[in-house]
MIDOSE-1310 file (N, C-alpha, C; in nm, 2 decimals, decimal comma, always signed):
residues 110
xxxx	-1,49/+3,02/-0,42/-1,55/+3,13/-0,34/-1,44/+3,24/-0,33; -1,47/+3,34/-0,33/-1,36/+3,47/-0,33/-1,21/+3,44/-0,42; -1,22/+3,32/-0,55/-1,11/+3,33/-0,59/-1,01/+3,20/-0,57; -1,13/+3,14/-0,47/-1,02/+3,03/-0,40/-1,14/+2,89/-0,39
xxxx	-1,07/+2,72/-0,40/-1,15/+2,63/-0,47/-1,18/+2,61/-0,30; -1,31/+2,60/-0,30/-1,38/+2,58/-0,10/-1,37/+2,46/-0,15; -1,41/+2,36/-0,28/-1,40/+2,21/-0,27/-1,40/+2,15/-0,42; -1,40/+2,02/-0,43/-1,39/+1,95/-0,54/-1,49/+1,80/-0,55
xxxx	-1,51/+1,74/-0,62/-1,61/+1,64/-0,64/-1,56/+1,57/-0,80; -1,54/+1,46/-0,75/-1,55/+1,35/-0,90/-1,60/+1,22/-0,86; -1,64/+1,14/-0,98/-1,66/+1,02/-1,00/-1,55/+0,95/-1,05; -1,55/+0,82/-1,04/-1,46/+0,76/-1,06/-1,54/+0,59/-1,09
xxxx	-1,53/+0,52/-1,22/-1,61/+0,43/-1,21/-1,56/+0,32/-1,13; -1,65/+0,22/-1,06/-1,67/+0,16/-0,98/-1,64/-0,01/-1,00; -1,61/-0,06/-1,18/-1,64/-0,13/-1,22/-1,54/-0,15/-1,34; -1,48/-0,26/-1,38/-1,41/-0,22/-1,60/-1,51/-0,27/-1,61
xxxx	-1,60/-0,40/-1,59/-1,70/-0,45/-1,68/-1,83/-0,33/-1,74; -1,85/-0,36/-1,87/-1,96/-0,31/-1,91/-2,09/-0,29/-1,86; -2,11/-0,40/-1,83/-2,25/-0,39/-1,74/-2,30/-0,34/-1,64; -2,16/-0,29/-1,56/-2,14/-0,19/-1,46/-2,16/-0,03/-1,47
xxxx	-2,13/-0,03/-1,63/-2,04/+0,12/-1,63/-2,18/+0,27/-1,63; -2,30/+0,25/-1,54/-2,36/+0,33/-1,46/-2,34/+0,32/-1,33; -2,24/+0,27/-1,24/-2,21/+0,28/-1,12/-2,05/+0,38/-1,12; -2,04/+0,44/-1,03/-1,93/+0,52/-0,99/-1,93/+0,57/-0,85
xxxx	-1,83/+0,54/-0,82/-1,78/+0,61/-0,66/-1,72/+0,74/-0,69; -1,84/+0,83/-0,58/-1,83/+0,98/-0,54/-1,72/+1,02/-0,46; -1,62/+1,08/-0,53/-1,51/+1,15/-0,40/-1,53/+1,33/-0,37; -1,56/+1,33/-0,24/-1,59/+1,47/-0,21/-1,46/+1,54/-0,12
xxxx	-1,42/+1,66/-0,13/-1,34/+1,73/-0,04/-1,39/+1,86/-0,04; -1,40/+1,93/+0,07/-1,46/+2,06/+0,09/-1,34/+2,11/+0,18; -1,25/+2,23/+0,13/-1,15/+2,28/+0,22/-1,21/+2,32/+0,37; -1,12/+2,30/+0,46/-1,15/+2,33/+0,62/-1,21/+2,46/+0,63
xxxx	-1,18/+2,57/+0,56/-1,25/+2,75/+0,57/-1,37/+2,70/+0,51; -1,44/+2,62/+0,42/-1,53/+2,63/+0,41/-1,67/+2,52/+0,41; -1,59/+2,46/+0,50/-1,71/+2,33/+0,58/-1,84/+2,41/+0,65; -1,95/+2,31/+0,65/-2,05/+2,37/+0,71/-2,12/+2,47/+0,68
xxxx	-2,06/+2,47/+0,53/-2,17/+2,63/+0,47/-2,20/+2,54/+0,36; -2,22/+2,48/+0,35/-2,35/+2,43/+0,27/-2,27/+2,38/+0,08; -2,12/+2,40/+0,12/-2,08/+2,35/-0,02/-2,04/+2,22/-0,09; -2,06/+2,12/+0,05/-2,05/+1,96/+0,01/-2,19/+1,92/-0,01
xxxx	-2,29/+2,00/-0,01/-2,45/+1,94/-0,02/-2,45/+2,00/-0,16; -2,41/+2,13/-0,21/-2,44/+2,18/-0,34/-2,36/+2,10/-0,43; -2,24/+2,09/-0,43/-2,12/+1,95/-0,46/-2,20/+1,81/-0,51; -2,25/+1,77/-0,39/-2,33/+1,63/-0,41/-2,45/+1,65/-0,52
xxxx	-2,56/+1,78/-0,46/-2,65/+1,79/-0,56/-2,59/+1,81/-0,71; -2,53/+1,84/-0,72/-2,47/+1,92/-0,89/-2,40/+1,81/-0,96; -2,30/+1,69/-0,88/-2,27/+1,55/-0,93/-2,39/+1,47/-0,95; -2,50/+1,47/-0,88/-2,58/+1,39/-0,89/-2,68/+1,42/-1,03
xxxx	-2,67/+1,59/-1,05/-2,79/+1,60/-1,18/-2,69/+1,57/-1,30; -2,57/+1,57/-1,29/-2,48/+1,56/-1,44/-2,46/+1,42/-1,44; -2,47/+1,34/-1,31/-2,41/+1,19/-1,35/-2,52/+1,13/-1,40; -2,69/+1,15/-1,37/-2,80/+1,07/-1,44/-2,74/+1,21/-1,61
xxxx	-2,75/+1,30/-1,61/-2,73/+1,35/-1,74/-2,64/+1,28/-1,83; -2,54/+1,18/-1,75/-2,43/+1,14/-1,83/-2,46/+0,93/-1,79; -2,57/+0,92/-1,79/-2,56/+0,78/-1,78/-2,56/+0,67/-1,65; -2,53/+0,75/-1,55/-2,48/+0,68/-1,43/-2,61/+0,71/-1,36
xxxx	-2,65/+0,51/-1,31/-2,76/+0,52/-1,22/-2,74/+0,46/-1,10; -2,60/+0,49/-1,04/-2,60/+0,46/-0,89/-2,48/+0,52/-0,89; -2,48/+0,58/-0,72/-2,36/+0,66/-0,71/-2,28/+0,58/-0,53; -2,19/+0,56/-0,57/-2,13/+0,47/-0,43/-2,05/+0,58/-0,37
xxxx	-2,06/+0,55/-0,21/-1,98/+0,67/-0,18/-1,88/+0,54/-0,04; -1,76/+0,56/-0,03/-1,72/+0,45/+0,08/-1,61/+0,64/+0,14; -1,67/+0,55/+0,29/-1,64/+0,70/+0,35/-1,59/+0,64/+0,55; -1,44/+0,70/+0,61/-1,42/+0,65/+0,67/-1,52/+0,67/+0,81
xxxx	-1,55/+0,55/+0,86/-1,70/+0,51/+0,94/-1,66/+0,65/+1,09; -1,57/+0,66/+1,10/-1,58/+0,79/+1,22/-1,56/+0,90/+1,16; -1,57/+0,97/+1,03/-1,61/+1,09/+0,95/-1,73/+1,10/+0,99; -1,82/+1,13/+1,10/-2,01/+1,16/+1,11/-1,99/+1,24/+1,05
xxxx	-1,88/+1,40/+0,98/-2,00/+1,51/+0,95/-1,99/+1,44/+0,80; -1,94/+1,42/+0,73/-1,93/+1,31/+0,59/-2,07/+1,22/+0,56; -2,09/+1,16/+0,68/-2,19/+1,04/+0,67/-2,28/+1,10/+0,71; -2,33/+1,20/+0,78/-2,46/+1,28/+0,81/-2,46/+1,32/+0,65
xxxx	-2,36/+1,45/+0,61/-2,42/+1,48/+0,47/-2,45/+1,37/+0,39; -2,39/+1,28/+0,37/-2,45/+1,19/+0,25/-2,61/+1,14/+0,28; -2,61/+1,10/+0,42/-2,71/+1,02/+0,46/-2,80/+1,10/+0,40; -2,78/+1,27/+0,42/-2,88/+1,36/+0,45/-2,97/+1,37/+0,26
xxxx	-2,86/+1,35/+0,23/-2,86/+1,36/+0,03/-2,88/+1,21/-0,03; -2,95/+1,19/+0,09/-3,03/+1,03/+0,00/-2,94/+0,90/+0,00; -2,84/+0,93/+0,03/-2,75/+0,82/+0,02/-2,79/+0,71/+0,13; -2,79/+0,53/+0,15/-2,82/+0,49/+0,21/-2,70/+0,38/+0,25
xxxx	-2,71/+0,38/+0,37/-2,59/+0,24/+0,48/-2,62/+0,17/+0,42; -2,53/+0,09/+0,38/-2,50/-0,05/+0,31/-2,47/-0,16/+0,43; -2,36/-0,08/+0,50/-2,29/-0,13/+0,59/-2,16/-0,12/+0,64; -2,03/-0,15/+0,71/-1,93/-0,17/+0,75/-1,84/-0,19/+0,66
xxxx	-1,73/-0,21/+0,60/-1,62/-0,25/+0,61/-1,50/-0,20/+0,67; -1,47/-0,38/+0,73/-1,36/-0,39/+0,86/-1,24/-0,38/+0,80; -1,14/-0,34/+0,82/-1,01/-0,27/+0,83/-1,00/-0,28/+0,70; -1,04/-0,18/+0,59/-1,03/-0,21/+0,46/-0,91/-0,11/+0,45
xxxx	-0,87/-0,03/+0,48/-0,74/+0,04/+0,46/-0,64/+0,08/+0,56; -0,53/+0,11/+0,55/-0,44/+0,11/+0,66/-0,41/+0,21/+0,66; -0,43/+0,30/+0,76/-0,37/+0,44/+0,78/-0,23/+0,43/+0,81; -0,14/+0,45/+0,74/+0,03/+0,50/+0,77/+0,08/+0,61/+0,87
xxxx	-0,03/+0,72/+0,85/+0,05/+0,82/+0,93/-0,05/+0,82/+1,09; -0,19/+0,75/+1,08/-0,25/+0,71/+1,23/-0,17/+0,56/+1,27; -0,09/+0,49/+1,15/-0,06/+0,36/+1,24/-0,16/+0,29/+1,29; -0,31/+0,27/+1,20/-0,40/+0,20/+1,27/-0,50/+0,13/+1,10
xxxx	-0,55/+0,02/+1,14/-0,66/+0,03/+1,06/-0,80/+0,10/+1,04; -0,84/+0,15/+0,87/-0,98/+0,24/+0,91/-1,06/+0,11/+0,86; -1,20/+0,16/+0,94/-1,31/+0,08/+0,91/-1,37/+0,19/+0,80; -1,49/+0,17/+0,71/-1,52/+0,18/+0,60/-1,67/+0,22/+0,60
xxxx	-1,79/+0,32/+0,57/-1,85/+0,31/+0,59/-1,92/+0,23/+0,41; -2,01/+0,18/+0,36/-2,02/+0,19/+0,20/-2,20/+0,24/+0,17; -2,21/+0,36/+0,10/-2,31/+0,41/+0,12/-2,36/+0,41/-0,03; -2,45/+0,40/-0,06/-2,48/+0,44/-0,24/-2,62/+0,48/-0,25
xxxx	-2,68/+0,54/-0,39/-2,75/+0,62/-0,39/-2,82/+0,58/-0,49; -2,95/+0,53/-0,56/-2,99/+0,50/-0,67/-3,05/+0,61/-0,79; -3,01/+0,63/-0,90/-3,14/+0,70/-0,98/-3,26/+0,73/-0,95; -3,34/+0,80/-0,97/-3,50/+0,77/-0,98/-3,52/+0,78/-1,12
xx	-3,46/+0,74/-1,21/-3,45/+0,76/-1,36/-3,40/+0,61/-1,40; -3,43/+0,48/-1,31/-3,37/+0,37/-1,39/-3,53/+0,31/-1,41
């Protein structure tokens, strides 16, 4: 926007096994100036029409469980609660364990 990246979006596959290799975990970042304008929903939509374009029929998203505006947008984009995971990563610079939210999203093309 004006020259400058408001965000970024990749896949990253989820799996080495073959039988896997339509699943991939969504990583989203939308810079702080431009949260809330609608550029992590166009993000998500735009990964989601290239990834069925390119083979992939589920998209996992693991997202830390006190991010709500994160877990609102995905919820909001179809993505569904899986559930929790408990202290799956260790924050170094909070000095604490994060909990995990794991959310994923199916094709309507399988």
């Amino acid at each position: 926007i004006d020259g400058k990246i408001a965000g970024w979006i990749a896949l990253t596959p989820s799996f080495a096994r073959a039988i896997y290799s339509g699943v991939a975990e969504i990583s989203l970042y939308v810079h702080q100036d431009y949260q809330r304008q609608g550029v992590g929903r166009r993000l998500v939509q735009a990964m989601e029409e290239e990834s069925v374009r390119n083979g992939i029929w589920t998209l996992e998203a693991l997202i830390f469980e006190d991010n709500l505006p994160s877990l609102n947008l995905f919820q909001s984009c179809g993505f569904n609660l899986l559930g929790i995971r408990q202290k799956l990563g260790y924050d170094k610079k909070l000095n604490k364990w994060r909990n995990v939210a794991f959310l994923e999203k199916r094709s309507n093309n399988i």
